[in-house]
PQR file of N, CA, C, O and H, with PARSE charges and radii, in Angstrom:
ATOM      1  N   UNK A   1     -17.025  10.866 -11.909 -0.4000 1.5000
ATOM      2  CA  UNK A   1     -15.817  11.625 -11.619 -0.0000 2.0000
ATOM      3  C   UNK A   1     -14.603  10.723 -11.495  0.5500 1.7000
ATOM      4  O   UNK A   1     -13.489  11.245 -11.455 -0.5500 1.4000
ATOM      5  N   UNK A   2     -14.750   9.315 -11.426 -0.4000 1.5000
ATOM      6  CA  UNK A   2     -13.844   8.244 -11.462 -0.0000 2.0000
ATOM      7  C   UNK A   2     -13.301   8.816 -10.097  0.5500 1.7000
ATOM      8  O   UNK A   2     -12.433   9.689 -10.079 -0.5500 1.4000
ATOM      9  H   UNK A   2     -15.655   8.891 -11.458  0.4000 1.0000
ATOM     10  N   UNK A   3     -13.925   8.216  -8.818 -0.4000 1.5000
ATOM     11  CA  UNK A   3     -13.151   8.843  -7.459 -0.0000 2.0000
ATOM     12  C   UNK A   3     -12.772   7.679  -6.992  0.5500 1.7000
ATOM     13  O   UNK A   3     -13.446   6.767  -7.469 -0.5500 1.4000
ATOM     14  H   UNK A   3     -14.630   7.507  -8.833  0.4000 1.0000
ATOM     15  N   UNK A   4     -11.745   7.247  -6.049 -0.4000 1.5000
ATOM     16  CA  UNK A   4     -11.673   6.108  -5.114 -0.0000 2.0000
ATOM     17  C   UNK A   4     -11.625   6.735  -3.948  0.5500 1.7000
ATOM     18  O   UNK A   4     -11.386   7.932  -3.784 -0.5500 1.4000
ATOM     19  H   UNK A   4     -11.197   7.989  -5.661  0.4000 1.0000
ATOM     20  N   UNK A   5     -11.984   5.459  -2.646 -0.4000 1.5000
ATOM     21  CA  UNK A   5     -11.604   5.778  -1.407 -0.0000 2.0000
ATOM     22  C   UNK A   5     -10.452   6.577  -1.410  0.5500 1.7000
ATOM     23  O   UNK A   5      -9.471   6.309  -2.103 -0.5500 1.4000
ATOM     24  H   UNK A   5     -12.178   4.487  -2.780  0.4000 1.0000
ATOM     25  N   UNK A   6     -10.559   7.925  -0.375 -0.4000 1.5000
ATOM     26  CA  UNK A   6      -9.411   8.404  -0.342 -0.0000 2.0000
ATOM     27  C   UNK A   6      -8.898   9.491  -1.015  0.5500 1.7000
ATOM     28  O   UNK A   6      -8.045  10.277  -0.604 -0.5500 1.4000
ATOM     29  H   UNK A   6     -11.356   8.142   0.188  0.4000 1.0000
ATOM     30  N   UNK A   7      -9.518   9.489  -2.166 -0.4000 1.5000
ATOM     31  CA  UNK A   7      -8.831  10.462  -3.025 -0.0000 2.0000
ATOM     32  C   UNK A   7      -9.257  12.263  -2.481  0.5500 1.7000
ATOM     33  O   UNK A   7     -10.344  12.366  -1.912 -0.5500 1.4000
ATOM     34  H   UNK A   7     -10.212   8.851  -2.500  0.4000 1.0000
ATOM     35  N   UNK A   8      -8.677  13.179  -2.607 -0.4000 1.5000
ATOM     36  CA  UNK A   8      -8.677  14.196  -2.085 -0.0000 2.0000
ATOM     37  C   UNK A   8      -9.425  15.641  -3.263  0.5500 1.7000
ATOM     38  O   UNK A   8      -9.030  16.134  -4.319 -0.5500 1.4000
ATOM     39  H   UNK A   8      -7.794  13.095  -3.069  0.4000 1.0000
ATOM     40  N   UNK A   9     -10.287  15.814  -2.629 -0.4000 1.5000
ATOM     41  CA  UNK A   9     -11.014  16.643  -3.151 -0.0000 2.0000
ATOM     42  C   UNK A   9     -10.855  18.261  -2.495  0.5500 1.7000
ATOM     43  O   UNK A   9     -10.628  18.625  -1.341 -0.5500 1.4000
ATOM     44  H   UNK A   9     -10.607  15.413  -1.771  0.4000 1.0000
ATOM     45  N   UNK A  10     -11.086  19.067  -3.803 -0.4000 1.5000
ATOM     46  CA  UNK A  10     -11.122  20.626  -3.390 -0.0000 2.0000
ATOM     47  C   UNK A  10     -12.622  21.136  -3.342  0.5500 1.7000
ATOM     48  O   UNK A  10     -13.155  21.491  -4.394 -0.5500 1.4000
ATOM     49  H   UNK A  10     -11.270  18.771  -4.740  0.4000 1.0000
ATOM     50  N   UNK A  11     -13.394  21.184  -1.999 -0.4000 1.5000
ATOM     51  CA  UNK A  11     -14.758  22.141  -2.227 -0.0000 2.0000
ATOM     52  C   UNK A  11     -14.928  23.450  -2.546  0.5500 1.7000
ATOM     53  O   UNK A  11     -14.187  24.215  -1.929 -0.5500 1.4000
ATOM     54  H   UNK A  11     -12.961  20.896  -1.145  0.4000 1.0000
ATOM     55  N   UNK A  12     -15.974  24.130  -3.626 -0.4000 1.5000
ATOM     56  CA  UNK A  12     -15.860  25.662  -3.217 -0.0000 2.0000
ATOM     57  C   UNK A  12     -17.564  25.520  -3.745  0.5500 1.7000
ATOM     58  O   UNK A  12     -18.104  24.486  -4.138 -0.5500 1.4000
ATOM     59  H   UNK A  12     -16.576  23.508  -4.127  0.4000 1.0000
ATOM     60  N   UNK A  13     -18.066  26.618  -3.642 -0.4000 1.5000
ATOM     61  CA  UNK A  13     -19.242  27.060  -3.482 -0.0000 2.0000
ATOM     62  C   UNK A  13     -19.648  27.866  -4.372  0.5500 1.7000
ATOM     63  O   UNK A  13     -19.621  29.073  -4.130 -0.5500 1.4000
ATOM     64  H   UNK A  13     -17.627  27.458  -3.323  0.4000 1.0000
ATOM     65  N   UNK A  14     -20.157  27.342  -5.709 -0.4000 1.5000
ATOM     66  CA  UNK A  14     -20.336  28.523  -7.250 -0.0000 2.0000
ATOM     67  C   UNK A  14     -21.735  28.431  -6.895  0.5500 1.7000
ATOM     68  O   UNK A  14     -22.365  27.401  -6.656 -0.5500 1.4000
ATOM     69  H   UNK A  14     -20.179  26.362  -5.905  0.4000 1.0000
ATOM     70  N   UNK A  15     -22.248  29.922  -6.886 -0.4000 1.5000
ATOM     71  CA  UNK A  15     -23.885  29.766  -7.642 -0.0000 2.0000
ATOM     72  C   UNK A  15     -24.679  28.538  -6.508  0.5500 1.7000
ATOM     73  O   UNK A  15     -25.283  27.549  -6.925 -0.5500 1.4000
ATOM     74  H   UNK A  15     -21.736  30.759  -7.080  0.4000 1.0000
ATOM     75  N   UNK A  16     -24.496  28.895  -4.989 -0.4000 1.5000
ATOM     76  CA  UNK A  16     -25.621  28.408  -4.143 -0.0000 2.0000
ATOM     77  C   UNK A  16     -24.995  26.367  -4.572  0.5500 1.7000
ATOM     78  O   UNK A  16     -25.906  25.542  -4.498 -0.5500 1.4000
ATOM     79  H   UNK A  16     -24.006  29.698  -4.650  0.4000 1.0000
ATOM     80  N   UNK A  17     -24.042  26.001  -4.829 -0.4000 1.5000
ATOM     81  CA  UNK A  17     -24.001  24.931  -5.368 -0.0000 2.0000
ATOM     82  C   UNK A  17     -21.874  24.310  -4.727  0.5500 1.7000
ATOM     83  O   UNK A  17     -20.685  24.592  -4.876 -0.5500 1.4000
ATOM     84  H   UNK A  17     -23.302  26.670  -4.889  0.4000 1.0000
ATOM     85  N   UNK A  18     -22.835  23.355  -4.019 -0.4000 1.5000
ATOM     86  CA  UNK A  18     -20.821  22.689  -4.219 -0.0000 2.0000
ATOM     87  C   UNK A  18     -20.415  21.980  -4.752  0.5500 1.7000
ATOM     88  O   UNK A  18     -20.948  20.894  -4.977 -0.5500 1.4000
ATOM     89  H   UNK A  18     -23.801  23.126  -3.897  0.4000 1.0000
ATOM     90  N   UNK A  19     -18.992  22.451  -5.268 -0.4000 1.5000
ATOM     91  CA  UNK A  19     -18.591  21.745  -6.535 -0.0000 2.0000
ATOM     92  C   UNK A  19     -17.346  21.469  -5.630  0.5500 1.7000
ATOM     93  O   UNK A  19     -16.875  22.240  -4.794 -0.5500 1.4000
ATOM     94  H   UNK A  19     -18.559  23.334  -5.085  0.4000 1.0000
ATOM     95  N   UNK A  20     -16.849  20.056  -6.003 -0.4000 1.5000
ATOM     96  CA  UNK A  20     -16.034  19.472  -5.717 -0.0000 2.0000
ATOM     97  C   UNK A  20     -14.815  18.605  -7.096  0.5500 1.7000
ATOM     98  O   UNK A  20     -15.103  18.012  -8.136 -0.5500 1.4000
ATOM     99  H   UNK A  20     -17.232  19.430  -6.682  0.4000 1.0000
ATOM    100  N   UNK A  21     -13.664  18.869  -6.548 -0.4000 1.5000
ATOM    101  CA  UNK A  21     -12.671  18.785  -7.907 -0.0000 2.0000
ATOM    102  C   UNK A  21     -11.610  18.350  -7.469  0.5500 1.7000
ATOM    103  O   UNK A  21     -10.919  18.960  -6.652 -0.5500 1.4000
ATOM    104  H   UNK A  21     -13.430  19.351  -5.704  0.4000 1.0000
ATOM    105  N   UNK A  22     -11.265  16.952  -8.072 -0.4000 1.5000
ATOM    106  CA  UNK A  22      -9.952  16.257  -7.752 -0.0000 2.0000
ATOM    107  C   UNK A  22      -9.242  17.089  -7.402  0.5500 1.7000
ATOM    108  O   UNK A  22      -9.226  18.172  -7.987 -0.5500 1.4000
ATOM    109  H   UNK A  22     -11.826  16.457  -8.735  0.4000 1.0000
ATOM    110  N   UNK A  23      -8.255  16.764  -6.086 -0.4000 1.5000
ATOM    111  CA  UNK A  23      -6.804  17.917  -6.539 -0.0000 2.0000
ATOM    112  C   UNK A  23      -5.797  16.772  -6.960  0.5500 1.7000
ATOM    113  O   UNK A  23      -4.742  17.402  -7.042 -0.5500 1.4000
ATOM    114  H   UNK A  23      -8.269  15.885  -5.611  0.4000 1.0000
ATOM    115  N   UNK A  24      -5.531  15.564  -7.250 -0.4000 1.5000
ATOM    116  CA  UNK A  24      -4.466  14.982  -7.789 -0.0000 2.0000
ATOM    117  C   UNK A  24      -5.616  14.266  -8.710  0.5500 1.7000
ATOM    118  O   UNK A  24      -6.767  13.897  -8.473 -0.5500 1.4000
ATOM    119  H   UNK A  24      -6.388  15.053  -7.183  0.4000 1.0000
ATOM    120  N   UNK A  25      -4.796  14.241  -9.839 -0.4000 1.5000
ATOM    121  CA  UNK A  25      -4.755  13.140 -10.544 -0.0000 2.0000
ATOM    122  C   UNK A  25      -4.404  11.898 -10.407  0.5500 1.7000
ATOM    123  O   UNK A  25      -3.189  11.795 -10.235 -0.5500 1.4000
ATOM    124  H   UNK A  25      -3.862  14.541 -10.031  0.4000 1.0000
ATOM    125  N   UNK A  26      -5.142  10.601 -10.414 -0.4000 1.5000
ATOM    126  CA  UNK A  26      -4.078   9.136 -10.726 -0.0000 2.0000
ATOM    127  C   UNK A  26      -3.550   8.963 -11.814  0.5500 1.7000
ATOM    128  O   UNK A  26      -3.909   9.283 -12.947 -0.5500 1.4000
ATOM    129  H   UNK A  26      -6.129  10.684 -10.553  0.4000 1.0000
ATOM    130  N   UNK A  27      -2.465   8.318 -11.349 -0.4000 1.5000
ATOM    131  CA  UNK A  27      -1.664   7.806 -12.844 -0.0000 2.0000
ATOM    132  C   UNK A  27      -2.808   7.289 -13.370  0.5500 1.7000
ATOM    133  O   UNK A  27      -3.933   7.336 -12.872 -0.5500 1.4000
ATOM    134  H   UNK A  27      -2.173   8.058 -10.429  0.4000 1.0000
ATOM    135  N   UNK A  28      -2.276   6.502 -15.004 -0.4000 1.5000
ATOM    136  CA  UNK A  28      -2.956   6.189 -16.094 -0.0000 2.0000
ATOM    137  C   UNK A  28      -3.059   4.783 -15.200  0.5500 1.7000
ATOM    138  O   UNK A  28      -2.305   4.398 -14.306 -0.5500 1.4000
ATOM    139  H   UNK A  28      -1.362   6.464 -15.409  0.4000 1.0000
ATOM    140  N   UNK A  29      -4.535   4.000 -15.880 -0.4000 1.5000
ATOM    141  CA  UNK A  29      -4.597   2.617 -15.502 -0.0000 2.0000
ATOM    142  C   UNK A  29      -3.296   1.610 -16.009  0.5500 1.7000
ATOM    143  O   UNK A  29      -2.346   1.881 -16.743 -0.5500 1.4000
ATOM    144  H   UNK A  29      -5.147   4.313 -16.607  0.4000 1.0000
ATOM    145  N   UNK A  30      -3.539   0.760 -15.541 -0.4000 1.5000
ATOM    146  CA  UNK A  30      -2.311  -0.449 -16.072 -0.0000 2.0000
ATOM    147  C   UNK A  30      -2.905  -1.304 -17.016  0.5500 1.7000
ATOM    148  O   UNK A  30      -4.057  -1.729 -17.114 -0.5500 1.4000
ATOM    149  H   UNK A  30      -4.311   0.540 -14.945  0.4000 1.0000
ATOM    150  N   UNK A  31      -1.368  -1.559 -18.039 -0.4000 1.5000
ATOM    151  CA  UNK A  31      -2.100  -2.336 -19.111 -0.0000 2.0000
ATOM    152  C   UNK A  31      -1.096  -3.222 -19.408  0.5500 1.7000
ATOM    153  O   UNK A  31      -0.123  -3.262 -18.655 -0.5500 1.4000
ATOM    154  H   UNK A  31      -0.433  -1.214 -17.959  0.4000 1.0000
ATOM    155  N   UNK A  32      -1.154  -3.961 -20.398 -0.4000 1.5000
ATOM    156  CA  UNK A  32      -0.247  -5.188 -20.238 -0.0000 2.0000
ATOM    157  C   UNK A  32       0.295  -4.916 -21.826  0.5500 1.7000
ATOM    158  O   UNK A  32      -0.441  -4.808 -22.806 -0.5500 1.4000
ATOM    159  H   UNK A  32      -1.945  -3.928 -21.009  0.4000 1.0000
ATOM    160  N   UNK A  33       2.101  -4.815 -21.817 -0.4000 1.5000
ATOM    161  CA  UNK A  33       2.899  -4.594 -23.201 -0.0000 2.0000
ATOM    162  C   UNK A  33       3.825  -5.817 -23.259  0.5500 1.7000
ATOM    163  O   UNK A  33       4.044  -6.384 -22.189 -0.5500 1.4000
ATOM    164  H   UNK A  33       2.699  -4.902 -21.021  0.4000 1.0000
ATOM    165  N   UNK A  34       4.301  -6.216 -24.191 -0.4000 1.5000
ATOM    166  CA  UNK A  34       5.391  -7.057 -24.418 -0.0000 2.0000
ATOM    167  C   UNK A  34       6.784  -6.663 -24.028  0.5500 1.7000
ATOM    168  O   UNK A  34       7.429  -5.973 -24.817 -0.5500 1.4000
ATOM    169  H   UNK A  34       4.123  -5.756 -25.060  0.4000 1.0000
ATOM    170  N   UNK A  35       7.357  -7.072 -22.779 -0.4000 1.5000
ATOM    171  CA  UNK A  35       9.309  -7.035 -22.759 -0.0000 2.0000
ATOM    172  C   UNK A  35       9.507  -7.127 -23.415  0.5500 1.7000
ATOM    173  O   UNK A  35       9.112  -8.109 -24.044 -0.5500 1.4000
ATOM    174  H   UNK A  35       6.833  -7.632 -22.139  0.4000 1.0000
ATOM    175  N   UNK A  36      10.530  -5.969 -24.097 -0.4000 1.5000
ATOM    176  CA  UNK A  36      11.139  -6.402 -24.879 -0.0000 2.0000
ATOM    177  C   UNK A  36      12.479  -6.698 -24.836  0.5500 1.7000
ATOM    178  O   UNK A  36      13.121  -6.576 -25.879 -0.5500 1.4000
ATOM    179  H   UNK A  36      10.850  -5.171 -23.586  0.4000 1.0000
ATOM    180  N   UNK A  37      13.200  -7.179 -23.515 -0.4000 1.5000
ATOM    181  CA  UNK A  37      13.972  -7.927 -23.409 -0.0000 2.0000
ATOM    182  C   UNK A  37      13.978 -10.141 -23.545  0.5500 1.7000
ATOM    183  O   UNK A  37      14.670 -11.002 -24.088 -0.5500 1.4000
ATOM    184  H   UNK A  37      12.679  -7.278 -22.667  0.4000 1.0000
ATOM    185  N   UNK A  38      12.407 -10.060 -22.426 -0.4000 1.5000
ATOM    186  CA  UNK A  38      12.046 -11.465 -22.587 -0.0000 2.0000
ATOM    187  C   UNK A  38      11.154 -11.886 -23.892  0.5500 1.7000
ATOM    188  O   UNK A  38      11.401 -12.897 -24.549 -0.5500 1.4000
ATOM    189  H   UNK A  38      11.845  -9.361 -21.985  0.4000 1.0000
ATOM    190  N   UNK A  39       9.885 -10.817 -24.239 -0.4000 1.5000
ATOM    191  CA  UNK A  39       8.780 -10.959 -24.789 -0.0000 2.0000
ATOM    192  C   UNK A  39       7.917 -11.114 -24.651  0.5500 1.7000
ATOM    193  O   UNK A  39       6.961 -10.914 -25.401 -0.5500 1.4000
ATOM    194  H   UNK A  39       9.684  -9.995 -23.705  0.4000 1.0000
ATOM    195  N   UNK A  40       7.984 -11.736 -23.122 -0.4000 1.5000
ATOM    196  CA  UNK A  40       6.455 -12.178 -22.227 -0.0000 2.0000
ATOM    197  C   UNK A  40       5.412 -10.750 -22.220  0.5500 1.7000
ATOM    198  O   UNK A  40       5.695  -9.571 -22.435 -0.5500 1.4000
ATOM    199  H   UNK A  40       8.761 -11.898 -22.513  0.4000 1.0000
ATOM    200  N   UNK A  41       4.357 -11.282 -21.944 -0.4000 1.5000
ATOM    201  CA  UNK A  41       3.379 -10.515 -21.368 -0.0000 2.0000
ATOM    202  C   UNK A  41       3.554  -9.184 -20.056  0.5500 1.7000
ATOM    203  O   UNK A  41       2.778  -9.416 -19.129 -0.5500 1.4000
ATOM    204  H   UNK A  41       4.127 -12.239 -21.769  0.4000 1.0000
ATOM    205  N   UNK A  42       4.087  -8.372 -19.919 -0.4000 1.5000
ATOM    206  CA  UNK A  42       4.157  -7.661 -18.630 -0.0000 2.0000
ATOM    207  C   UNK A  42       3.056  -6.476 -18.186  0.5500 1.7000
ATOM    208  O   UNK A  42       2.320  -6.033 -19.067 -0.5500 1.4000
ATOM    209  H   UNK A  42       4.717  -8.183 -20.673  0.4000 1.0000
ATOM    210  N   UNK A  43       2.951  -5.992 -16.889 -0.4000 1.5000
ATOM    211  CA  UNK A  43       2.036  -4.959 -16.521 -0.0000 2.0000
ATOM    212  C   UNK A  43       2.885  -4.135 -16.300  0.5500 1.7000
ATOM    213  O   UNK A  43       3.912  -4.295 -15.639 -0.5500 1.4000
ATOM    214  H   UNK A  43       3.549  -6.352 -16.173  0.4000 1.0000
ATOM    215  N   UNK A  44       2.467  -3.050 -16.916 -0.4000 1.5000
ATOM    216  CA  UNK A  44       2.934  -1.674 -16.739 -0.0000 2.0000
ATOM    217  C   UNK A  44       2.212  -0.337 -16.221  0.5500 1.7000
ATOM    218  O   UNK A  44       1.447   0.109 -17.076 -0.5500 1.4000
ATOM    219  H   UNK A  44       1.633  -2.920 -17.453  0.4000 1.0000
ATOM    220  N   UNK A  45       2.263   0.444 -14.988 -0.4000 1.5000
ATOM    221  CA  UNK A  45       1.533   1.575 -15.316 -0.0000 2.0000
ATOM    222  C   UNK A  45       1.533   2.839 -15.904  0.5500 1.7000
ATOM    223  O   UNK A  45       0.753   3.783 -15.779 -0.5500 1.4000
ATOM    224  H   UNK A  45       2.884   0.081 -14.294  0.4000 1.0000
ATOM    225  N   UNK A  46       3.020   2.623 -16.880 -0.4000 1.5000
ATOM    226  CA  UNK A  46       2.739   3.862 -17.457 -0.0000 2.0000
ATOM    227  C   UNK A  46       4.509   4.948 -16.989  0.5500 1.7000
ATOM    228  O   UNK A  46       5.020   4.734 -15.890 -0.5500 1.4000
ATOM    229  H   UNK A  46       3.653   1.856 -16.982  0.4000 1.0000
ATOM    230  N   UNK A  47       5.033   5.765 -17.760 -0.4000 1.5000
ATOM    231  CA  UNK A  47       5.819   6.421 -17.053 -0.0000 2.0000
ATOM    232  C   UNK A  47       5.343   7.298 -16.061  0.5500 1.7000
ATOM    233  O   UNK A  47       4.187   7.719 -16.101 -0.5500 1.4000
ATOM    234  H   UNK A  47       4.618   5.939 -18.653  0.4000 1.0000
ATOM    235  N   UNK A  48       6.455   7.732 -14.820 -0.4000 1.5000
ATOM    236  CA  UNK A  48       5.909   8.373 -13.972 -0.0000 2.0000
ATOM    237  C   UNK A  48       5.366   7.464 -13.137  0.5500 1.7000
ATOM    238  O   UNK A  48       5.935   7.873 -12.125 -0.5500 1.4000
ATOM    239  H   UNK A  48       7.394   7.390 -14.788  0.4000 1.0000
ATOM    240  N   UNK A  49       4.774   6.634 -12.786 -0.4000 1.5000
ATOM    241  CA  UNK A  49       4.191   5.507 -11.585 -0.0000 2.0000
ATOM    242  C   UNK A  49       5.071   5.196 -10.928  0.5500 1.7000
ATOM    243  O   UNK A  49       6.148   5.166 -11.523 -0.5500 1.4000
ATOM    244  H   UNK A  49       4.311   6.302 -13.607  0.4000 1.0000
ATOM    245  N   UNK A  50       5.089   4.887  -9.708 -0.4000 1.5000
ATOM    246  CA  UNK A  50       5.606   4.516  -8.417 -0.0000 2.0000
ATOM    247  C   UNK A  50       6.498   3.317  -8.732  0.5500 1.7000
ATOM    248  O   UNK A  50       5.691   2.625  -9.353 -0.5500 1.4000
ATOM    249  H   UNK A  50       4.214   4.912  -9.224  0.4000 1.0000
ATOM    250  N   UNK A  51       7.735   2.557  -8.707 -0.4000 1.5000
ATOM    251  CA  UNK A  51       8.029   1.445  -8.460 -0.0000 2.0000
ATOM    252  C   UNK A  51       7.380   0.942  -7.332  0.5500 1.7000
ATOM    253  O   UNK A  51       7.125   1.317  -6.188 -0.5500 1.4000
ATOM    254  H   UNK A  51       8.390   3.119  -8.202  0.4000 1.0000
ATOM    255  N   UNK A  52       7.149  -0.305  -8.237 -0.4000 1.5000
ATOM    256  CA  UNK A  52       6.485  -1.333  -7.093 -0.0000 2.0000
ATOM    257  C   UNK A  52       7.358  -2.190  -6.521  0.5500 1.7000
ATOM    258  O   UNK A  52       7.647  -2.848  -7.521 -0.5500 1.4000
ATOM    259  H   UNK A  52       7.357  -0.609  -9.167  0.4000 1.0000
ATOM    260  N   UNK A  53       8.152  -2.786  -5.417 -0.4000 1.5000
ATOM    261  CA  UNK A  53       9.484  -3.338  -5.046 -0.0000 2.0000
ATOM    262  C   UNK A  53       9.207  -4.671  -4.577  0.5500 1.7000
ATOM    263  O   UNK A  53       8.109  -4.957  -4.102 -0.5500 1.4000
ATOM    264  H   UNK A  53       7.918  -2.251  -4.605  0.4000 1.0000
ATOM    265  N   UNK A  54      10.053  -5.417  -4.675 -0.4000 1.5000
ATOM    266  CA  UNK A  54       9.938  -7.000  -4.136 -0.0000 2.0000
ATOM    267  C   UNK A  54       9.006  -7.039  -3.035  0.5500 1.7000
ATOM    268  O   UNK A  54       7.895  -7.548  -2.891 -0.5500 1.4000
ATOM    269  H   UNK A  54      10.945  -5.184  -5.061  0.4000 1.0000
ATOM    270  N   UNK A  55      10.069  -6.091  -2.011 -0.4000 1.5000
ATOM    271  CA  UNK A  55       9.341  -6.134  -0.626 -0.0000 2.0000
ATOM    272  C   UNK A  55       8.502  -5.652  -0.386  0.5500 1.7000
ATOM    273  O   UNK A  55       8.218  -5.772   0.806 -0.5500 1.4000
ATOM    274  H   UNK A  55      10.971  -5.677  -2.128  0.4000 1.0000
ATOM    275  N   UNK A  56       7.492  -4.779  -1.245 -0.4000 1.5000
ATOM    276  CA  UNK A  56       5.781  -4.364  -1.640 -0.0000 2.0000
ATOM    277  C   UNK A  56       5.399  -5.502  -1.526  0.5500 1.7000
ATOM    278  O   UNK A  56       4.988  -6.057  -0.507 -0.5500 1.4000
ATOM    279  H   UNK A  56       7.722  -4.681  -2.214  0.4000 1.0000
ATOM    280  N   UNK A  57       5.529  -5.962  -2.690 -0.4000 1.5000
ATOM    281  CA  UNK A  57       4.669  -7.279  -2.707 -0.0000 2.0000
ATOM    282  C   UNK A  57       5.097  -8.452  -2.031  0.5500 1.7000
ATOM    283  O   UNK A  57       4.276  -9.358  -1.889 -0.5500 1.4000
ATOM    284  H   UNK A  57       5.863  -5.511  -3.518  0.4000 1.0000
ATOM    285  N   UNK A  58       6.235  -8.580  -1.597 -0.4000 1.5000
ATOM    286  CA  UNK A  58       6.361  -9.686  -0.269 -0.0000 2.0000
ATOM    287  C   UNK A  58       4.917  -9.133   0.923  0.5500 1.7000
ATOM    288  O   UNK A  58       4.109  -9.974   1.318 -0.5500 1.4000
ATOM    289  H   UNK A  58       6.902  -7.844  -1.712  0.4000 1.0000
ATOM    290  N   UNK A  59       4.821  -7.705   1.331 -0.4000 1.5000
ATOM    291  CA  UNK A  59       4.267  -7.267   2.235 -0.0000 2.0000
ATOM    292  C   UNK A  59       2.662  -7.409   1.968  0.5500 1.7000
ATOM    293  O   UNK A  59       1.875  -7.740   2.855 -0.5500 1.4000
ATOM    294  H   UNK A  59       5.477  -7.022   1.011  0.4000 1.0000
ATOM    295  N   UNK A  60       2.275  -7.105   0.589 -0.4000 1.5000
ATOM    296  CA  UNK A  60       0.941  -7.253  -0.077 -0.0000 2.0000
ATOM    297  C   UNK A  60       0.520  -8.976   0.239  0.5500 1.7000
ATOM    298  O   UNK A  60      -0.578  -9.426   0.568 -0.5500 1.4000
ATOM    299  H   UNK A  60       2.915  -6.836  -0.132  0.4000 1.0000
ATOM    300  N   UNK A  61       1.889  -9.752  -0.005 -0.4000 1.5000
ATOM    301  CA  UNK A  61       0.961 -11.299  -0.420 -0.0000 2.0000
ATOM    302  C   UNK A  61       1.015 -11.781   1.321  0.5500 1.7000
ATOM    303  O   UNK A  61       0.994 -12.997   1.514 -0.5500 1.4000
ATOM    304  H   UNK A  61       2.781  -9.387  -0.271  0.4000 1.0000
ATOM    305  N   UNK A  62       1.039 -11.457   1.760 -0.4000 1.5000
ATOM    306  CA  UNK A  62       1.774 -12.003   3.851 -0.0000 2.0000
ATOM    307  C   UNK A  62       0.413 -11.921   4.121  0.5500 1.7000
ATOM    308  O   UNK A  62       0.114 -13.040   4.540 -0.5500 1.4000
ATOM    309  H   UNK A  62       1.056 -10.469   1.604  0.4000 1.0000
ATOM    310  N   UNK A  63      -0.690 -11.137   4.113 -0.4000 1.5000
ATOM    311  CA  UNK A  63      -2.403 -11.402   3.972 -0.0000 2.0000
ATOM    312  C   UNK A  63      -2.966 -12.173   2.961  0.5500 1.7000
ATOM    313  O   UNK A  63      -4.078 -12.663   3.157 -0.5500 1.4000
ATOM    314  H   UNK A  63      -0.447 -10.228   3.773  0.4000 1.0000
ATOM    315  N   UNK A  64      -2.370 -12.367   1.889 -0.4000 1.5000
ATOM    316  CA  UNK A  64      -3.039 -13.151   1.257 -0.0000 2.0000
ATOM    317  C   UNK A  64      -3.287 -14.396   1.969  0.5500 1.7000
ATOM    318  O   UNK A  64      -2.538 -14.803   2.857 -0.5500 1.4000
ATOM    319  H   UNK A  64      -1.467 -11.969   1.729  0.4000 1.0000
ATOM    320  N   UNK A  65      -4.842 -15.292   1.397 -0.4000 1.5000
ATOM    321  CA  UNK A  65      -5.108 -16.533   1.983 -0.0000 2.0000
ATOM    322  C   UNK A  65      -4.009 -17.882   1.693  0.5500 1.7000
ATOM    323  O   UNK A  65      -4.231 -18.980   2.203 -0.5500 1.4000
ATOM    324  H   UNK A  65      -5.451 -14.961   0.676  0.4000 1.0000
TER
END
């Protein structure tokens, strides 16, 4: 069903049986396209995905080892 921690499911009860069904979708995975301002290598997830902001990842790497 491709689930992660967390993700939110709808139960209902067909035929003595529970069926359970994403209610959101995730965005598309991330994949890596060429800038085409620089040319480098970049990760993208896709339109529609969240900006990810400096201070995300200032906050993400502050646990890092």
């Amino acid at each position: 069903m491709n689930l992660c921690t967390g993700d939110l499911l709808e139960a209902r009860i067909e035929a003595e049986r529970i069926v359970l069904i994403p209610k959101k979708k995730r965005s598309r995975r991330g994949r890596i396209i060429k800038d085409p301002l620089t040319g480098l290598p970049v990760l993208t997830a896709g339109p529609g995905a969240p900006k990810l902001t400096s201070k995300q990842v200032a906050e993400i790497l502050a646990d890092f080892p």
